[in-house]
Structures are given as structure tokens and as C-alpha cells.
N, C-alpha and C positions, 0 to 999 in steps of 0.2 A: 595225387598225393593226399590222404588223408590227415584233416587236421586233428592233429594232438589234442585230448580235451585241457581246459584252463586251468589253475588252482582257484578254488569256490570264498566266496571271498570270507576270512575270518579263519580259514586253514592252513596258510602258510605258514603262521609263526611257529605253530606246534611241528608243523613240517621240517621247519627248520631245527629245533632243537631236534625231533627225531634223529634227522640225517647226521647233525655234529657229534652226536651220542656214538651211533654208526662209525660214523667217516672215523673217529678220532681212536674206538675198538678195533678198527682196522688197520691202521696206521696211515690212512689216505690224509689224514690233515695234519701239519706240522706246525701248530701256533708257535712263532714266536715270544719267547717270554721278556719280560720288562722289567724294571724300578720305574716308576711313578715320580715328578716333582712336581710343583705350580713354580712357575714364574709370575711374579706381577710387574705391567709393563702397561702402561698407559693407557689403565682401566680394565685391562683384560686379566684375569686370571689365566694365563695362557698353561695348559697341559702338556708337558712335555715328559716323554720316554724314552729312556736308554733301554737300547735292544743290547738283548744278549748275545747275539747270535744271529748272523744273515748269512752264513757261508756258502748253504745250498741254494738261497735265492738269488745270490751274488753270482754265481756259479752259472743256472741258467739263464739271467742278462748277457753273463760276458757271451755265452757261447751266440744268443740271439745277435748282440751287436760284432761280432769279430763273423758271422758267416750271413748277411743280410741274407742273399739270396735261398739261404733254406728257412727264413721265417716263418714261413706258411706250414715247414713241412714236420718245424718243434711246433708250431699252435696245438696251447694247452686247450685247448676248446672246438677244436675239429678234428679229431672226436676228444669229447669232454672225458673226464675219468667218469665214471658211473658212479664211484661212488661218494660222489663230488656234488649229484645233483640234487636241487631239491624240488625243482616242480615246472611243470610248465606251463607261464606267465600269459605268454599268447602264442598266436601261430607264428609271429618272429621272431619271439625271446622264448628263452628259456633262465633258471636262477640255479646259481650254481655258487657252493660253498668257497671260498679264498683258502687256495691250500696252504699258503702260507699266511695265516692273519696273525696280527697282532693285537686288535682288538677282536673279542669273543662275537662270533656270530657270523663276520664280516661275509655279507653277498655279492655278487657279480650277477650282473642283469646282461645275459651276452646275447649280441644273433646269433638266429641259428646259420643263418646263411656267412660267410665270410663277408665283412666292411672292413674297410679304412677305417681307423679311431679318428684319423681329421677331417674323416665326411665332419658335417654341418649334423647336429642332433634333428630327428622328425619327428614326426604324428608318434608314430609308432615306438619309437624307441619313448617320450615323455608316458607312453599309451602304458607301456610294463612297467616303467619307473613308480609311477603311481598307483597302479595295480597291486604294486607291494608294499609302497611309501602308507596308505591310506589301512592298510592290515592292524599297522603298528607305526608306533613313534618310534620317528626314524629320519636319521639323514641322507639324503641323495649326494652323489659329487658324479663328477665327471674328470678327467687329467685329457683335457683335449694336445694328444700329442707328445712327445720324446720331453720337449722343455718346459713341458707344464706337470712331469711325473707321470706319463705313463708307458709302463711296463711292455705289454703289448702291442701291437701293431691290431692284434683285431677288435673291433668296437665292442665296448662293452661299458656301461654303468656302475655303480658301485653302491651298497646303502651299509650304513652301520646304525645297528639300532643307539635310541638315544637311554638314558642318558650316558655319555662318553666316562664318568665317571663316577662311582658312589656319593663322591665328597662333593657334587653338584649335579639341581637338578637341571639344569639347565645348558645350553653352549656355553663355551668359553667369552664369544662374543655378542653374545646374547644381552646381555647388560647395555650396551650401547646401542644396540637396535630398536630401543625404546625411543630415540630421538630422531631416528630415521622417520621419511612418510609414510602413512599406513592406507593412503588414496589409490595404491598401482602404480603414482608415476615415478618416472626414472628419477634418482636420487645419488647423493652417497651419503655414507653414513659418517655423521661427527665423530670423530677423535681416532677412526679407523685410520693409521698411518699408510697405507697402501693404496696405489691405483683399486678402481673399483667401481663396478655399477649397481647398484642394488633396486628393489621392487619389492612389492609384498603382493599376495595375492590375496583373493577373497575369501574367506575364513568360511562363506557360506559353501563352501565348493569342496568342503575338508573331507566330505563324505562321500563325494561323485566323482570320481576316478577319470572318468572319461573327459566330462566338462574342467576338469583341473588341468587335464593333458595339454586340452586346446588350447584355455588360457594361456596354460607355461609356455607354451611352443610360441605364442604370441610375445609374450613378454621377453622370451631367449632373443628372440627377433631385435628385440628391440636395445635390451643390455649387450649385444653385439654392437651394433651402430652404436649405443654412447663408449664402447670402449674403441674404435677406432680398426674395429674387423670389419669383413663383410665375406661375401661366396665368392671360390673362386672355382670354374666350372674346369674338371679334369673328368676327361672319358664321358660325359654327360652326366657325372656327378658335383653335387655342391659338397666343396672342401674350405676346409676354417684359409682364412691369409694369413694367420699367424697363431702362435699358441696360446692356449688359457684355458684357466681351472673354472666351476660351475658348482656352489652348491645350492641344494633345493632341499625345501622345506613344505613341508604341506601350508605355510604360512608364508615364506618370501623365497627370494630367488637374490642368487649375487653370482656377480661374473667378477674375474680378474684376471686382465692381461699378464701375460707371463714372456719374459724376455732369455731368462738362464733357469736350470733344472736345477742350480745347489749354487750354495756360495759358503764359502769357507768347507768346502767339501761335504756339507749339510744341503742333503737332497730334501726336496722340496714339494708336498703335493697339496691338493685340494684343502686336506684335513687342516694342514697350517694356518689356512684362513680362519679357519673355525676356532679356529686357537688351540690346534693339538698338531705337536712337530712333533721329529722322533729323531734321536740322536745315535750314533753303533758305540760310542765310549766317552771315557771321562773326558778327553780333548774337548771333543764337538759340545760337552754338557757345557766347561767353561768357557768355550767361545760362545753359543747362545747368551750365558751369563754376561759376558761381556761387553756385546756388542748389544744385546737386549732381543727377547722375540721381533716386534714390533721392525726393528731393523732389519734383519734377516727376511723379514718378507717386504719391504719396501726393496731390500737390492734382489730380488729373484721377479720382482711383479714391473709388467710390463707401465707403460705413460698412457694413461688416458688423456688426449683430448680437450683441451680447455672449451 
């Protein structure tokens, strides 16, 4: 089998607009459109979006979850759409456009071979993650699993470039991460109301993809163990004990246990840490309002551990 050659580094971004350009004159991409609000909620500017519209991606769930045993045989990524793709990351990944995004850009970092999304992340998968992460600023996540948001059954990464919103340059929870340790060791961070492990990495490694990998994979290792996960060996693979979301940063890393996928029928993924939910109507707007961001992700985030 011949290996695919890489994206050279400093060409995917433009790759990437290329293909959205493409994909979107073709009718291959089907962004979801929004209204925009801020909530403010215990320090956070937290970004929240009323979708207009999920029906066709509601649509392909139900059918994944009402018929398990043909999951493999809807995977949107074996075989990918072609015109879906944007480059090939390494000989295990490949980066392919979010046919349904909601925010502009949105990538998927998927194998090429079939995994489990609750394998355990490795070498190779943080190997692609930063391979793209390190091109552009940009957010990494993960939805390890059904209750932590994710869509798929087959592994795959996710990046959205930064920043999440014109009206900030920065994350949502970015403000309080200043009070976090900036040494690597395991932490949580002040005033962050949710279970959670955090870390930061070494700023000198923002440029070196590969040495960034190893780190992260080391520190994953380790924001596992303080959130109270560990491997559990199926078929002679390492798979998560329980669910949880992952986001990465070319600057830190945060894990959070996850126990339920939505509460008050407000589905729940990665991005929500970050301080960006997404709401399907005025209901779900005024229950966020109500109950407050902050809340909604403490009742979805699994207990860490005293």
C-alpha cells in the first residue's frame, strides 16, 4: 500500500478555504445557520447559538441510532464524500470538511482505517491533531463517546478555527485560565463550575507538531487519571470506562467527565466547555437563561475525584 503524501505544512488553511468554496458550489456542505447571543454567567462570556434548522442531521442520527447494527454500513467516512476532503494529514488521518457545520470551517480529523470513537486517543491520532492545530489558530476537541456528543461511532477529531467569534478575540473561557498553573501540572481551574482536569503545555513546542503530540498524549494520560477514567482492554484495544469531552490547545489541554449527553433536552458537546452551546429554539434559549450556562454544564459533566 502506498503511502499518501502529507499536507506541507503552512498549506492547509488555504486548502481548506479552497475545498469550502468547492464543497459549498456543489451543494456537498450544508452549514447550519444561527442567531448569535452572549450570556454572562460566572465570569464567562459564554456564546450561545439558536440553530435554525437540524432536520437533515436529526434525520441521519435517528436512522444511526434506531438501526445499530448497519452503523458501519451509513459511515459517512468509509468512503468519505470526495468532495468533503481537504487533505491528507498522515498515513492514518485524513481532514475532511463537517458537512453539516455550524460554525464556518469546521474540520474532522478522521482514520482512514475504521476505530471505535471510545478507543483511548494515541501517538497518531494527537500526531494529525497538531499537524493541523500548529498551521493555524485553532481549537482541537474530542466527544469521547454517545454521552459526551458524539455523532459517530467512527473516531474522528474535530478543530474549529479560532476565533469562535468576531466580537472576541479570544475563548469564551479563556479569561479564567489565567488563574490556572502555567508549570504542566494537573490543576482545575478557579471559578470554572464543572468537574475538570486541566494542564497547559509548553509554549516552546507551539511550533513542533510532533514533540507537541508526545507531550499531549502524555499529559491525556494523565487528565484521564485525575478525572477518575482509566483503559479498558476490548479485543486487544484500549477503550475510555466512561465518557468525556477533550479540548486542546496548542497552549493547554482540559478533560471533562461526562455522565448525560443533554439536560433539559439541550444536547451537549465539547464546544460547551469552551463556552459555546447551541440551542434548536426559543424554549431551549430561555431554559439556558434560566438555569444559567454554567449550570447546564455542571448537570451534563461527569464527578471528578476528590
Amino acid at each position: 500500500m502506498t503511502t499518501p503524501p502529507r499536507e506541507s505544512s503552512g498549506t492547509l488553511w488555504p486548502a481548506v478555504v479552497r475545498q469550502t468554496e468547492h464543497a459549498l458550489a456543489c451543494g456537498a456542505l450544508h452549514p447550519i445557520q444561527t442567531v448569535r447571543t452572549t450570556i454572562e454567567d460566572g465570569g464567562v462570556r459564554f456564546l450561545v447559538r439558536q440553530v435554525s434548522s437540524l432536520e437533515r442531521k436529526d434525520e441521519d442520527a435517528r436512522q444511526r441510532k434506531t438501526d445499530p447494527a448497519s452503523r458501519r454500513a451509513v459511515n459517512p467516512f468509509l468512503p468519505y464524500e470526495p468532495d468533503l476532503f481537504v487533505a491528507d494529514i498522515s498515513d492514518t488521518h485524513l481532514v475532511l470538511l463537517n458537512k453539516f457545520n455550524v460554525i464556518d470551517h469546521h474540520l474532522l480529523v478522521v482514520t482512514r482505517r475504521f476505530e471505535l470513537q471510545e478507543n483511548l486517543l494515541d501517538l497518531a491520532d494527537f500526531r494529525a491533531l497538531f499537524d493541523c492545530m500548529t498551521q493555524f489558530e485553532s481549537l482541537g476537541f474530542y466527544n469521547g463517546g454517545p454521552a459526551a456528543g458524539a455523532s459517530q461511532p467512527h473516531k474522528h477529531l474535530q478543530i474549529v478555527p479560532l476565533p469562535l467569534d468576531e466580537s472576541a478575540s479570544h475563548l469564551p473561557i479563556e479569561p479564567l485560565l489565567a488563574a490556572a498553573s502555567s508549570d504542566g501540572s494537573l490543576c482545575t481551574v478557579p471559578g470554572l463550575g464543572f468537574p475538570h482536569a486541566f494542564a497547559s503545555l509548553d509554549a516552546k513546542l507551539a511550533d513542533n507538531p510532533q514533540q507537541l503530540a508526545d507531550r499531549a498524549l502524555h499529559t491525556y494520560q494523565h487528565l484521564l487519571d485525575a478525572a477518575g477514567l482509566h483503559a479498558v482492554e476490548v479485543n486487544g484495544q484500549a477503550r475510555q470506562s466512561a465518557p468525556y469531552n477533550l479540548l486542546v490547545t496548542t497552549r493547554w489541554m482540559m478533560l471533562v467527565p461526562r455522565c448525560v449527553e443533554r439536560t433539559e433536552g439541550i444536547a451537549v458537546n465539547a464546544l460547551g466547555f469552551a463556552g459555546s452551546l447551541f440551542v434548536r429554539n426559543d424554549m431551549q434559549m430561555q431554559t439556558i437563561r434560566k438555569l444559567g450556562p454554567m449550570n447546564v454544564l455542571r448537570r451534563v459533566a461527569g464527578l471528578v475525584p476528590p
